[in-house]
Biopython code that builds the backbone (N, CA, C, O; Angstrom):
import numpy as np
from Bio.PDB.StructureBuilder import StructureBuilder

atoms = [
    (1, "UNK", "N", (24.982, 64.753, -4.324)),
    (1, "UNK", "CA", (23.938, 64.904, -5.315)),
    (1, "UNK", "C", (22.851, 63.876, -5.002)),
    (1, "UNK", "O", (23.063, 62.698, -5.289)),
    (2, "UNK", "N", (21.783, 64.217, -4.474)),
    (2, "UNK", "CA", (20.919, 63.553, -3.609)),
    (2, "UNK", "C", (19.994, 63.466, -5.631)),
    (2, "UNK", "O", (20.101, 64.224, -6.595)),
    (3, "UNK", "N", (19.311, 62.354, -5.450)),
    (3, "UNK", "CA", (18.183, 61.503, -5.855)),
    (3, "UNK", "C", (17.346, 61.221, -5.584)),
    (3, "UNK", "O", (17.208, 60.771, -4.447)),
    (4, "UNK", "N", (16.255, 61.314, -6.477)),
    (4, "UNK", "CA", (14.750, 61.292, -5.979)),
    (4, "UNK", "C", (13.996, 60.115, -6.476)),
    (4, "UNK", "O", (13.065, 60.233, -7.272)),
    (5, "UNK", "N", (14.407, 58.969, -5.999)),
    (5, "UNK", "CA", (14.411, 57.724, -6.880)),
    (5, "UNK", "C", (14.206, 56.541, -5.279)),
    (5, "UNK", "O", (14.800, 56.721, -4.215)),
    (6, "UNK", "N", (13.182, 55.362, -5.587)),
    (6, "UNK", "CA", (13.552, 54.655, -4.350)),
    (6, "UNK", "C", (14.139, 53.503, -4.831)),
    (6, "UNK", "O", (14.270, 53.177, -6.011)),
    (7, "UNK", "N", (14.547, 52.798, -3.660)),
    (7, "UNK", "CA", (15.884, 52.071, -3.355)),
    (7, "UNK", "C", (15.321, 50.570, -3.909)),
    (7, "UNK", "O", (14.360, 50.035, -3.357)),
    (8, "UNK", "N", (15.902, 50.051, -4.865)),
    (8, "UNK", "CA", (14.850, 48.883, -6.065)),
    (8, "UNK", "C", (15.627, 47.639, -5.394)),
    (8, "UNK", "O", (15.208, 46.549, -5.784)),
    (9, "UNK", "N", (16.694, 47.596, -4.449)),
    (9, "UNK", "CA", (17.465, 46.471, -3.652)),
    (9, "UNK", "C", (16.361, 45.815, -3.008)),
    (9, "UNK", "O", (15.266, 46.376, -3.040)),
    (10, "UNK", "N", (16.505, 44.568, -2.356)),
    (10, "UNK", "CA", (16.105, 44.158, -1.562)),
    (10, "UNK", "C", (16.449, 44.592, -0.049)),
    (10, "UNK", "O", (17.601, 44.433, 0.353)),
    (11, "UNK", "N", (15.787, 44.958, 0.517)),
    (11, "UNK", "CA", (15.673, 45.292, 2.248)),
    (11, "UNK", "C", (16.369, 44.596, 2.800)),
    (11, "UNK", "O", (16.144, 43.387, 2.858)),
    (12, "UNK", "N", (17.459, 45.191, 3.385)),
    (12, "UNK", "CA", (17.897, 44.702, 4.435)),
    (12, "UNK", "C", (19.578, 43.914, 3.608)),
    (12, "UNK", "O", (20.645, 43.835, 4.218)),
    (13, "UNK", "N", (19.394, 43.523, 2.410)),
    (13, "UNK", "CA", (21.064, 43.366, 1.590)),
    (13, "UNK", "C", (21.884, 44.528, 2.010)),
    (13, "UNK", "O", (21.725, 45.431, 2.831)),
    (14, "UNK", "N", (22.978, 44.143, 1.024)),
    (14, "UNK", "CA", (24.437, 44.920, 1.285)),
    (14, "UNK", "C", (24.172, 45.643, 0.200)),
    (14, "UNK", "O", (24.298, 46.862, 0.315)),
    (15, "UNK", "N", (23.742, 45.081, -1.119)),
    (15, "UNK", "CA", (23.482, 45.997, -1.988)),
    (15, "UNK", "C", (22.454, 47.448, -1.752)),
    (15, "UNK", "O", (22.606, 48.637, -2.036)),
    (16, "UNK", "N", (21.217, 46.554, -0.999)),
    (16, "UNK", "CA", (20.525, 47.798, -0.360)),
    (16, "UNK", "C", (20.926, 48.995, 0.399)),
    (16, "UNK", "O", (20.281, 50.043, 0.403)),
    (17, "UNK", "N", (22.473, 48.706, 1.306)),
    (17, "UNK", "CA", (22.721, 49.229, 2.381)),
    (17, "UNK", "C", (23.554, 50.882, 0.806)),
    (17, "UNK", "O", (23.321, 52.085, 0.693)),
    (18, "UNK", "N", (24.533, 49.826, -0.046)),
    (18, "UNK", "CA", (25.340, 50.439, -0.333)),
    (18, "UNK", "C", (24.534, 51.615, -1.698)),
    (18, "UNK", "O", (25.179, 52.606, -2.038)),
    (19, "UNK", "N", (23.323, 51.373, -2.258)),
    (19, "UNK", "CA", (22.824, 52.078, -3.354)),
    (19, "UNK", "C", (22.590, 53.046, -2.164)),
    (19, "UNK", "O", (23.416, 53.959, -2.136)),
    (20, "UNK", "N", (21.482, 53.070, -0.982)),
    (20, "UNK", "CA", (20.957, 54.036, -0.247)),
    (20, "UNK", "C", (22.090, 54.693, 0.133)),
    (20, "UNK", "O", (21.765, 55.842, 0.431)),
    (21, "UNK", "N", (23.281, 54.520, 0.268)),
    (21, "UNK", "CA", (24.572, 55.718, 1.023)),
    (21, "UNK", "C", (24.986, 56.700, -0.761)),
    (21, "UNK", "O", (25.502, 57.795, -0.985)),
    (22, "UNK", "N", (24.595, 55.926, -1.406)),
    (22, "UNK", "CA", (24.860, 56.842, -3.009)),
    (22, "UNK", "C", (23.972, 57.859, -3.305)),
    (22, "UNK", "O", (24.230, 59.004, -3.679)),
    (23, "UNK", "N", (22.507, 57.142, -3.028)),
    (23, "UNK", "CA", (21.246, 57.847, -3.323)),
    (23, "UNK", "C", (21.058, 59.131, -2.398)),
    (23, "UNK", "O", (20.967, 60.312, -2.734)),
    (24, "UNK", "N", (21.030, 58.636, -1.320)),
    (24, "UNK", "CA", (21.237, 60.113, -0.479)),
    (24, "UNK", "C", (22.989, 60.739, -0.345)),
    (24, "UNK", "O", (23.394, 60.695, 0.817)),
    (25, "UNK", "N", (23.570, 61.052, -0.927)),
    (25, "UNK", "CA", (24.866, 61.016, -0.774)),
    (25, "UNK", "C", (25.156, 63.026, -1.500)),
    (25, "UNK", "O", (25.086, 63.416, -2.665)),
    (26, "UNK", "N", (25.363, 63.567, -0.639)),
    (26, "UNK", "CA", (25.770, 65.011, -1.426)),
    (26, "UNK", "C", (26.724, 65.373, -2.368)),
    (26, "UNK", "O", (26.778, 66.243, -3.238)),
    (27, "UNK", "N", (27.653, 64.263, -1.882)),
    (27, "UNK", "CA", (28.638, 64.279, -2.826)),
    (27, "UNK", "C", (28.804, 63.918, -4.164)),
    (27, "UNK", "O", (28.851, 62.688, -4.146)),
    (28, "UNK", "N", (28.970, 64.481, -5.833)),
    (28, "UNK", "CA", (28.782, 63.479, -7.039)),
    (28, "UNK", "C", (29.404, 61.953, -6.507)),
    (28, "UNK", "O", (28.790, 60.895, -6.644)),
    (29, "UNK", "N", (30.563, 62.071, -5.964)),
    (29, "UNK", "CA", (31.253, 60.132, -6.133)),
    (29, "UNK", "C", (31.359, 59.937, -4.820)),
    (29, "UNK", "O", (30.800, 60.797, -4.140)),
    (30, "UNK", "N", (31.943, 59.006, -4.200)),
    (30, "UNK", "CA", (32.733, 58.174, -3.213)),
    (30, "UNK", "C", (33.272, 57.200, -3.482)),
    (30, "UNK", "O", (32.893, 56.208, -4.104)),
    (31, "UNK", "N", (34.738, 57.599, -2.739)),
    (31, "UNK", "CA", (35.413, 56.347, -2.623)),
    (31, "UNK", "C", (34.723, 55.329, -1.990)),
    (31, "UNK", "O", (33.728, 55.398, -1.269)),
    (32, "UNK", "N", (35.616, 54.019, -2.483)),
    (32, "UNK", "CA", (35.051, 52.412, -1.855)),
    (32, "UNK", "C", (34.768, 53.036, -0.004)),
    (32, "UNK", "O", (33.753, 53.154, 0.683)),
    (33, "UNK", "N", (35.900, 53.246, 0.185)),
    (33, "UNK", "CA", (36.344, 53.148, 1.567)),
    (33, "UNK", "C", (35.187, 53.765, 2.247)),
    (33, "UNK", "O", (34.563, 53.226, 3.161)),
    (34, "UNK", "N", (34.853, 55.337, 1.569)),
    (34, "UNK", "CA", (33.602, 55.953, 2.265)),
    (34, "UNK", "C", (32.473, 55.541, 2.060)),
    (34, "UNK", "O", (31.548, 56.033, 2.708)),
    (35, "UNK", "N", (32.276, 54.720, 1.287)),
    (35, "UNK", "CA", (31.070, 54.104, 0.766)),
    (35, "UNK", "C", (31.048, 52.913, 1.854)),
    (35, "UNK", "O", (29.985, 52.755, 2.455)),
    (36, "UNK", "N", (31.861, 52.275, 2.082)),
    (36, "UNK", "CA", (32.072, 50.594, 3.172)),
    (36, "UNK", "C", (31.623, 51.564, 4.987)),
    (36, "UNK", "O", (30.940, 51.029, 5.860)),
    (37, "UNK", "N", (32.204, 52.925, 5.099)),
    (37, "UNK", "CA", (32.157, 53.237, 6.285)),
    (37, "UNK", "C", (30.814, 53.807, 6.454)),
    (37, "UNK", "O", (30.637, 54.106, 7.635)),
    (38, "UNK", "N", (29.845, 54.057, 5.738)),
    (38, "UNK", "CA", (28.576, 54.611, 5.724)),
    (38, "UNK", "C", (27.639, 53.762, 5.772)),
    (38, "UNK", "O", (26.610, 53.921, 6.429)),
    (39, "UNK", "N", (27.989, 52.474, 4.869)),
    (39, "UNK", "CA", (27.035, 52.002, 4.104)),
    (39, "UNK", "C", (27.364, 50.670, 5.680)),
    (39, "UNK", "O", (26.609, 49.720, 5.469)),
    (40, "UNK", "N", (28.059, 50.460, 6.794)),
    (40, "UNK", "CA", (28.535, 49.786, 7.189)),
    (40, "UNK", "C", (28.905, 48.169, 6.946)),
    (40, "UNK", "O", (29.012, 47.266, 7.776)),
    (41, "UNK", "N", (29.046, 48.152, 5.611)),
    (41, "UNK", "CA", (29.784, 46.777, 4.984)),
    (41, "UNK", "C", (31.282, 46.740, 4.902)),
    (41, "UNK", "O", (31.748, 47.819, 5.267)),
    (42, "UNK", "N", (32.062, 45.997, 4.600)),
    (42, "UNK", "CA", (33.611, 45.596, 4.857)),
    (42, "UNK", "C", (33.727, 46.020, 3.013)),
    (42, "UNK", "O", (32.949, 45.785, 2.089)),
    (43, "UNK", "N", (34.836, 46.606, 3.052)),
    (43, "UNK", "CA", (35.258, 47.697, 1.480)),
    (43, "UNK", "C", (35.131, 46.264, 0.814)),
    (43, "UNK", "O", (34.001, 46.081, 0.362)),
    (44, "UNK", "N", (36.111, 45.069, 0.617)),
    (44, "UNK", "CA", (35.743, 44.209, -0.331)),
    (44, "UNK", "C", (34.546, 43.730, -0.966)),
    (44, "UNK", "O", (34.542, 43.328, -2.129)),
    (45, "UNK", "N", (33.278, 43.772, -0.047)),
    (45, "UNK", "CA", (31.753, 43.080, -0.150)),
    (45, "UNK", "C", (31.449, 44.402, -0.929)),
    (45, "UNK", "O", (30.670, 44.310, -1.878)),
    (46, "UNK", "N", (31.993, 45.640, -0.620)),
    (46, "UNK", "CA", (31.520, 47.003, -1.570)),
    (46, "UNK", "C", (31.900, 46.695, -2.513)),
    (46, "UNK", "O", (31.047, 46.423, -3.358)),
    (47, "UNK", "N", (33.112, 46.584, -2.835)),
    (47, "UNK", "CA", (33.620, 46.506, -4.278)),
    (47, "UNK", "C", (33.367, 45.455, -5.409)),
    (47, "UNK", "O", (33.357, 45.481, -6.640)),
    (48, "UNK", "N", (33.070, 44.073, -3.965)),
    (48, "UNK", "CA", (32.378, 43.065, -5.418)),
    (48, "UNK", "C", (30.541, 43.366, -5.524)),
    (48, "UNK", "O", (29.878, 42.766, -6.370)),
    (49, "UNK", "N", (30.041, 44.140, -4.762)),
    (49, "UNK", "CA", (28.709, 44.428, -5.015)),
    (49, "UNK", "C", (28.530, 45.876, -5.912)),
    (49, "UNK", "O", (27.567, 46.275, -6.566)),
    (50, "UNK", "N", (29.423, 46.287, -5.745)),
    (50, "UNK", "CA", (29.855, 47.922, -6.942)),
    (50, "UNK", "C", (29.525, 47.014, -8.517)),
    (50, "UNK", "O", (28.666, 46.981, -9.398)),
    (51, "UNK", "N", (30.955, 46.292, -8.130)),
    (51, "UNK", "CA", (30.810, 45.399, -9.967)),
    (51, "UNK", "C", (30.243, 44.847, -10.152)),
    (51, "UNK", "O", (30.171, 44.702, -11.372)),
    (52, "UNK", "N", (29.276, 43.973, -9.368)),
    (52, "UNK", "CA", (27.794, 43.479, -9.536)),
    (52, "UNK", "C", (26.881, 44.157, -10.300)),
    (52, "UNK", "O", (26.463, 43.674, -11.353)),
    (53, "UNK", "N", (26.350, 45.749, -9.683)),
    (53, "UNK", "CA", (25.772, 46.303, -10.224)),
    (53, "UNK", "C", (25.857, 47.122, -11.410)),
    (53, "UNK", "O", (25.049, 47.777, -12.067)),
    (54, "UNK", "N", (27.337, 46.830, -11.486)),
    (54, "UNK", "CA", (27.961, 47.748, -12.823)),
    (54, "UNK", "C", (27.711, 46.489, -14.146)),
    (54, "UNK", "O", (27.945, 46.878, -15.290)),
    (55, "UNK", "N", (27.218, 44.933, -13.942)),
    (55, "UNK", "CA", (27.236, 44.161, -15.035)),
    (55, "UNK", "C", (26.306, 43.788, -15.123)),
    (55, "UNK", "O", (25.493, 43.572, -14.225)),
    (56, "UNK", "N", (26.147, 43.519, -16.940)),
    (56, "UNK", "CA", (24.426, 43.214, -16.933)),
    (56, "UNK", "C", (23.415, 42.228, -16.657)),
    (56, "UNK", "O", (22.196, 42.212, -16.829)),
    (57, "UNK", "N", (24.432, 41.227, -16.079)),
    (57, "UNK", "CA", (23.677, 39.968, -15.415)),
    (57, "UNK", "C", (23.282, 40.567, -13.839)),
    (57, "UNK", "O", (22.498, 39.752, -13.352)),
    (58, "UNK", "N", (23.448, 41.291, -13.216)),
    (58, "UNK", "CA", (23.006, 41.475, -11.887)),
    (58, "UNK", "C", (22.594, 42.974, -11.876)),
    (58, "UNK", "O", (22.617, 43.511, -10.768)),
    (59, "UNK", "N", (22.314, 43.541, -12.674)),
    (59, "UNK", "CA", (21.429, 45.230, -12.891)),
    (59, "UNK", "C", (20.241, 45.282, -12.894)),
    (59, "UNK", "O", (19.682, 46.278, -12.434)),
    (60, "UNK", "N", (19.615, 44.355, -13.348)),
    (60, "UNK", "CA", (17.965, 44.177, -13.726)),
    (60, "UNK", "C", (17.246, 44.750, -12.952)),
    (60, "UNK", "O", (16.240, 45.249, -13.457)),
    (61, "UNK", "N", (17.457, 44.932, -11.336)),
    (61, "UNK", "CA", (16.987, 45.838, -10.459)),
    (61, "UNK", "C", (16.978, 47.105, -10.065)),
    (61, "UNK", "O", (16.170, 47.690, -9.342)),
    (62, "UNK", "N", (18.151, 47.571, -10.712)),
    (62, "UNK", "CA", (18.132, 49.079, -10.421)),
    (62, "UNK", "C", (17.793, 49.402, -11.969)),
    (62, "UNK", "O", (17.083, 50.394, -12.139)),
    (63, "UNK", "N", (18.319, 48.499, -13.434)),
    (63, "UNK", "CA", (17.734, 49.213, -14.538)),
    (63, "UNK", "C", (16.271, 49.289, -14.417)),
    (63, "UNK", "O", (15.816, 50.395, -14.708)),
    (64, "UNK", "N", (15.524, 48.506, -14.107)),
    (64, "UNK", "CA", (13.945, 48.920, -13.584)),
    (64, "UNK", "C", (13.208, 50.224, -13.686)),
    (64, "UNK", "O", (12.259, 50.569, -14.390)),
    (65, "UNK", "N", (14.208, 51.097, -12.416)),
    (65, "UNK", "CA", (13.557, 52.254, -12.017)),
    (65, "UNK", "C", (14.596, 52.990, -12.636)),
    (65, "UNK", "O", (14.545, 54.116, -12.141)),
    (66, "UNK", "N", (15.415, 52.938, -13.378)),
    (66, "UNK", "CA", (16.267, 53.914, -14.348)),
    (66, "UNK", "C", (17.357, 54.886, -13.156)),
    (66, "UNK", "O", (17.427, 56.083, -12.877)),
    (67, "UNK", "N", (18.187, 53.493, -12.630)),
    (67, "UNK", "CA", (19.427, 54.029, -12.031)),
    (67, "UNK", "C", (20.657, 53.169, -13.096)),
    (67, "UNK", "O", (20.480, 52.120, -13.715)),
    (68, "UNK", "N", (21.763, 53.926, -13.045)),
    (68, "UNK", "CA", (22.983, 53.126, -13.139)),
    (68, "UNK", "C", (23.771, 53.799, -12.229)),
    (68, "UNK", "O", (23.710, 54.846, -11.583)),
    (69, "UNK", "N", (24.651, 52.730, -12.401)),
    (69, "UNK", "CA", (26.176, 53.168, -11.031)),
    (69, "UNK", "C", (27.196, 53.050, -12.085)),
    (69, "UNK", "O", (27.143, 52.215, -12.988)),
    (70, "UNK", "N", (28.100, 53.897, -11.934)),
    (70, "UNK", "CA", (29.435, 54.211, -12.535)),
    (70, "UNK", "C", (30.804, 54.356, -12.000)),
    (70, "UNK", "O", (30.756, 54.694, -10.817)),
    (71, "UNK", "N", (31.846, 54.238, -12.389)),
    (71, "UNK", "CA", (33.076, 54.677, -12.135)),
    (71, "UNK", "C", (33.502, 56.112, -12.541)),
    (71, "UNK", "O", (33.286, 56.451, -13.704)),
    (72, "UNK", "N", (33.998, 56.851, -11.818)),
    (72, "UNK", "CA", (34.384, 58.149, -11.837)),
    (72, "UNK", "C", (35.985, 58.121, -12.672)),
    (72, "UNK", "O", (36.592, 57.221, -13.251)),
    (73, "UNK", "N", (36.250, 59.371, -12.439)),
    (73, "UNK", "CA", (37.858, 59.254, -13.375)),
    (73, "UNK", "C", (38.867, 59.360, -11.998)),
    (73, "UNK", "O", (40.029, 58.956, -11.965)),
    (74, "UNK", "N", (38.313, 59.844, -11.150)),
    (74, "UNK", "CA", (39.044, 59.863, -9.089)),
    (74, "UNK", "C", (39.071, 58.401, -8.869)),
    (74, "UNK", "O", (39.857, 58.133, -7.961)),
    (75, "UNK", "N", (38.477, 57.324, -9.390)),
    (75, "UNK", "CA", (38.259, 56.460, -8.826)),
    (75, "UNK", "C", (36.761, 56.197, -8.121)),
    (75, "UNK", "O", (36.295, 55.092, -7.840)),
    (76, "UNK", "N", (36.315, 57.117, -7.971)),
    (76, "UNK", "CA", (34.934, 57.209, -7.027)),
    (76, "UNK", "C", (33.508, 56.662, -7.562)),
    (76, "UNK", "O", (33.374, 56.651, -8.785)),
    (77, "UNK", "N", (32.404, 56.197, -6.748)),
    (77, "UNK", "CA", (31.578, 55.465, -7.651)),
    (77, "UNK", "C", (30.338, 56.513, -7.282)),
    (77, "UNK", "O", (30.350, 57.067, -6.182)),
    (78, "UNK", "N", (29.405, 56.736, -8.111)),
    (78, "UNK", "CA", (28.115, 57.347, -8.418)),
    (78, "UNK", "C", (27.198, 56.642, -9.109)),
    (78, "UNK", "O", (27.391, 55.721, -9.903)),
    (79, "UNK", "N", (25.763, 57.340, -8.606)),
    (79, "UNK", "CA", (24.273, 56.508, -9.131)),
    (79, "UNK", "C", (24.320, 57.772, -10.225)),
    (79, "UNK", "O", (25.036, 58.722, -9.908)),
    (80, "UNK", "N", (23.731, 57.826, -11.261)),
    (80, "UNK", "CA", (23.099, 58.336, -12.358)),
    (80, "UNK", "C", (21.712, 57.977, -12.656)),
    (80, "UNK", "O", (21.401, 56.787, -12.677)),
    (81, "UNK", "N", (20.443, 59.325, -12.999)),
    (81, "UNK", "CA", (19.988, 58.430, -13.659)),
    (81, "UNK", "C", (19.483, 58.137, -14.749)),
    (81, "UNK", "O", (20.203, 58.850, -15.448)),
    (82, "UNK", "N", (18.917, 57.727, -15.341)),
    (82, "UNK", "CA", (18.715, 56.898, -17.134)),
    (82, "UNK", "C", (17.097, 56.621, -17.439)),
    (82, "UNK", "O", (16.161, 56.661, -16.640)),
    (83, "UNK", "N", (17.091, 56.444, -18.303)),
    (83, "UNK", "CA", (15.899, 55.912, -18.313)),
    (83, "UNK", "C", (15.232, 54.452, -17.942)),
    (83, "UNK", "O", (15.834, 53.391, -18.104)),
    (84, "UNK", "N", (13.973, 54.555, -17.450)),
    (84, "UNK", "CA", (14.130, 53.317, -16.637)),
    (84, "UNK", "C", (13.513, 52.412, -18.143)),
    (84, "UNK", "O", (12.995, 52.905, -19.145)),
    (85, "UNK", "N", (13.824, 50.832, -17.811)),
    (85, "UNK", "CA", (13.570, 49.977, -18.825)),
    (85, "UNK", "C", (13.073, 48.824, -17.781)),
    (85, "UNK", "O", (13.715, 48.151, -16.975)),
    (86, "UNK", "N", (11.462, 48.858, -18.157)),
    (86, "UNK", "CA", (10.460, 47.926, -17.479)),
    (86, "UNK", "C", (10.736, 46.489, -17.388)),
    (86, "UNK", "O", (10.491, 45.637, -16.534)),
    (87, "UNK", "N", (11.387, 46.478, -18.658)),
    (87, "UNK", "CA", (11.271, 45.089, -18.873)),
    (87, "UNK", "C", (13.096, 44.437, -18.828)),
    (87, "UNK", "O", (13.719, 43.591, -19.469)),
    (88, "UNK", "N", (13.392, 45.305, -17.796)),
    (88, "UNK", "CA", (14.759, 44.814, -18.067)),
    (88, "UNK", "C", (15.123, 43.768, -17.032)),
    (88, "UNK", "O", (14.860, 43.843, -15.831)),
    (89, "UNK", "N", (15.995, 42.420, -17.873)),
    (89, "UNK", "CA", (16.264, 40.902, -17.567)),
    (89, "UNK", "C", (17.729, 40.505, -18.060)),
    (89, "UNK", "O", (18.245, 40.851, -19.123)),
    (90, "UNK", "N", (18.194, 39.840, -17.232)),
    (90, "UNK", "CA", (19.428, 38.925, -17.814)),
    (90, "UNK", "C", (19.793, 38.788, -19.059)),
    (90, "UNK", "O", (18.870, 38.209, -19.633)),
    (91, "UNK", "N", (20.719, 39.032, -19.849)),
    (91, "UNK", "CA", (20.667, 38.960, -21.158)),
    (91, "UNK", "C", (20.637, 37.127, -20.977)),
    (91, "UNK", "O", (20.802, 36.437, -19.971)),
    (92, "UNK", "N", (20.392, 36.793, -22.223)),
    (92, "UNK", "CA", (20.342, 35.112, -22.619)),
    (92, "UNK", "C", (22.167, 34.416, -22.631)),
    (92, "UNK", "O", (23.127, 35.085, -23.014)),
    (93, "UNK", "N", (22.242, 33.258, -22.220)),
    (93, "UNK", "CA", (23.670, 32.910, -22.401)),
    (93, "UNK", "C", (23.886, 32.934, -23.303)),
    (93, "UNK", "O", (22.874, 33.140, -23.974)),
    (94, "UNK", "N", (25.392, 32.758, -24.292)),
    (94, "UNK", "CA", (25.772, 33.132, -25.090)),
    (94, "UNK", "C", (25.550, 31.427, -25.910)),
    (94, "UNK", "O", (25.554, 31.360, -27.139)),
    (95, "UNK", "N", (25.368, 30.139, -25.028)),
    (95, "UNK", "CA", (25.141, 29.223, -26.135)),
    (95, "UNK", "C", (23.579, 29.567, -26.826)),
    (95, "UNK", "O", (23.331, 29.602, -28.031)),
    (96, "UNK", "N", (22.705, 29.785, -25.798)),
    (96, "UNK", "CA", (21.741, 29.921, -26.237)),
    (96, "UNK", "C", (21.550, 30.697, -27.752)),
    (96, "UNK", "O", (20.886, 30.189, -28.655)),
    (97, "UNK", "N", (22.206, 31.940, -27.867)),
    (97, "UNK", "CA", (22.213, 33.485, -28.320)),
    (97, "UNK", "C", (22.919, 32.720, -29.683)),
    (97, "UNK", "O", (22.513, 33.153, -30.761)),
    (98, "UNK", "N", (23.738, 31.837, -29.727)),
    (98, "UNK", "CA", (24.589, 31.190, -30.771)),
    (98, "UNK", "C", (23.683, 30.011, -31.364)),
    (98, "UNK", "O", (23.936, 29.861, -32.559)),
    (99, "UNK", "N", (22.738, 29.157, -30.908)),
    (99, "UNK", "CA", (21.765, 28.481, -31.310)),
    (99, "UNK", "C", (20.789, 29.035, -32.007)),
    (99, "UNK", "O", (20.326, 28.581, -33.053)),
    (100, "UNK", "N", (20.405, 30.155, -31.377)),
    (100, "UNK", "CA", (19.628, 30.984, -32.084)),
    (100, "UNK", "C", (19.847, 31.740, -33.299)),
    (100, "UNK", "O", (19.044, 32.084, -34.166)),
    (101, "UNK", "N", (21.042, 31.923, -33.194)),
    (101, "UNK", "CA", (21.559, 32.540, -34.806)),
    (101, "UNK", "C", (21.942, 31.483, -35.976)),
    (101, "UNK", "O", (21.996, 31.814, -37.161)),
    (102, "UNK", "N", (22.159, 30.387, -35.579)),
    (102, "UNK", "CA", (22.146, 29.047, -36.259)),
    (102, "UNK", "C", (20.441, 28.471, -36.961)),
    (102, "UNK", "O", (20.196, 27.986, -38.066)),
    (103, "UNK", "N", (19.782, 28.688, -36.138)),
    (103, "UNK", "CA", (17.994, 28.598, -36.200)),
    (103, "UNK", "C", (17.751, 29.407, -37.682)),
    (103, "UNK", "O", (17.167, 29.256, -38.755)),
    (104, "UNK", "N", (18.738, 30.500, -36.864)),
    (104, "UNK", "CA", (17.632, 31.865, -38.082)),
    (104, "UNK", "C", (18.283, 31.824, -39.451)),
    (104, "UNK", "O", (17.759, 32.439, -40.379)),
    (105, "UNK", "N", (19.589, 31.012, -39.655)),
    (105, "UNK", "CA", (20.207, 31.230, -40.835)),
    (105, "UNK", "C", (19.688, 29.972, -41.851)),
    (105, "UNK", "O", (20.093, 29.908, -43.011)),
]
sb = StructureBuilder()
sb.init_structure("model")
sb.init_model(0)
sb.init_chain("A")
sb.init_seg("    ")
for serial, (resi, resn, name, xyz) in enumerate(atoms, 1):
    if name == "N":
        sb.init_residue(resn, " ", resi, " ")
    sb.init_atom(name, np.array(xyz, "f"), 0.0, 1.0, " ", f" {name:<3s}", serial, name[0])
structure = sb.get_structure()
């Protein structure tokens, strides 16, 4: 299921290597394994850059242009896409987020 969306990674990363084997990819999912042999990265660097992009401290780049990546029920991972959110950033740490609710009360 190919996508008509460009690649919001930085050039030349692993993350870059591994969104572009999704984005053009015919298939809805892929396994890690086919994803590491395409994308030519080692399956572990896939899998901790999969859950990278699956959390909201390291998404800010693909929520941008309104991709997410998911887990399948096979196991297999897929881009979707969403609506994009311009302004999307790191959420705030949680002391911060707890100071702040202390402020407002």
């Amino acid at each position: 299921m190919r996508i008509k969306r460009h690649n919001p990674c930085q050039f030349g990363s692993a993350a870059y290597r591994i969104v572009n084997v999704l984005l053009s990819s015919k298939k809805r999912s892929l396994a890690l394994t086919e994803i590491a042999f395409r994308s030519k990265v080692c399956t572990p660097k896939v899998e901790q850059v999969v859950s990278a992009l699956r959390n909201p401290y390291h998404n800010a780049c693909i929520a941008r242009t309104g991709l997410t990546i998911h887990r399948s029920v096979d196991g297999g991972i897929f881009v979707a896409m969403s609506k994009p959110n311009p302004q999307a950033r790191r959420p705030l740490p949680k002391k911060v987020v707890d100071s702040m609710e202390t402020l407002a009360q």
